[in-house]
Structure formats: C-alpha cells, structure tokens
N, C-alpha and C positions, 0 to 999 in steps of 0.2 A: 608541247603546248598543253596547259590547261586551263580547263575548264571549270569554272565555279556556277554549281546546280543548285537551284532555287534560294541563293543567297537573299538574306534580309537585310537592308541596311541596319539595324541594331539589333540582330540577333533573336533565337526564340528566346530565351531567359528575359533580356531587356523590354523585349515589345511585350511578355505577358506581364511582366510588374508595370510597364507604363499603363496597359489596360484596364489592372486591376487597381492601382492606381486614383488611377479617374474614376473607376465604381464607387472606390473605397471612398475617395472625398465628397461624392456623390450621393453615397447613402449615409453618410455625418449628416451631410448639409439637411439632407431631409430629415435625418432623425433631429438636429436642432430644430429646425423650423414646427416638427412635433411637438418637442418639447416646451419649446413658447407657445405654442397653440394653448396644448393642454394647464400654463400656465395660467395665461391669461383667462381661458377657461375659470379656473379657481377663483380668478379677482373678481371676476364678475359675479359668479355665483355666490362669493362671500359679502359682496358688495350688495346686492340684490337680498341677502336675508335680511340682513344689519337693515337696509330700507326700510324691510317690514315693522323695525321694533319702534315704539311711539318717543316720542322726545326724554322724555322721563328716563326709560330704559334704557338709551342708549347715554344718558349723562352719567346713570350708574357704574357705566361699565368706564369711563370716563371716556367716551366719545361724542361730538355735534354731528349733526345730519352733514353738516357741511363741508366735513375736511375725511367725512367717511372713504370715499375713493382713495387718497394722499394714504392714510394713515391703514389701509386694507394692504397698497402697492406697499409700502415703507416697512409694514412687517414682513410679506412674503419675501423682501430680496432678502431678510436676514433669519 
C-alpha cells in the first residue's frame, strides 16, 4: 500500500503560475488604471491652461473656448 504525502491537487509548478498569475493580471490592471489616471490628468491640465488664454488667442492657434475639451481628448488619443 501506498501512500501519497502532502499531495496537491495541481501540483507546486501549477498552483505557483496560477498564483503568480492572478498577481500578474492584478498588477496590469493596476498599472492601466495608472495609466489612465495619469492621462486624464494631462487632459485636464492641458484643458485648464488653454482656459486661461483670451478668445483672441485661442482663435490663433485655431481653437474656440467651446469645443476646447473634444479637440484637447481628440489629439491626446493620437
């Protein structure tokens, strides 16, 4: 008769890549969520200077006060 000692159902090799695993897609997820943070970060703060310039100065650059946001987001994705 034997015996099987401190058996795991999937093994040390399997149960450490399952664990590592879950970490790994674990610290992506966080690091995306970072990375859009710190995007968005950027929009706002590009958003928020362009505010400050007077109507005039922003028609030079060819921008309105009003579509500032749209056309801030519409260059960062590219």
């Amino acid at each position: 008769m034997t015996t099987m000692k401190h058996a795991q159902p999937l093994g040390d090799a399997a149960s450490t890549m399952a664990t590592g695993g879950f970490f790994d897609k674990a610290l992506g997820l966080l690091s995306s969520v970072k990375r859009r943070w710190n995007a968005e970060a950027e929009i706002r703060n590009a958003v928020a200077e362009l505010e400050q310039l007077d109507d005039r100065a922003l028609r030079d650059i060819g921008l309105n006060r009003y579509d500032l946001e749209d056309r801030v987001r519409h260059h960062h994705r590219h």
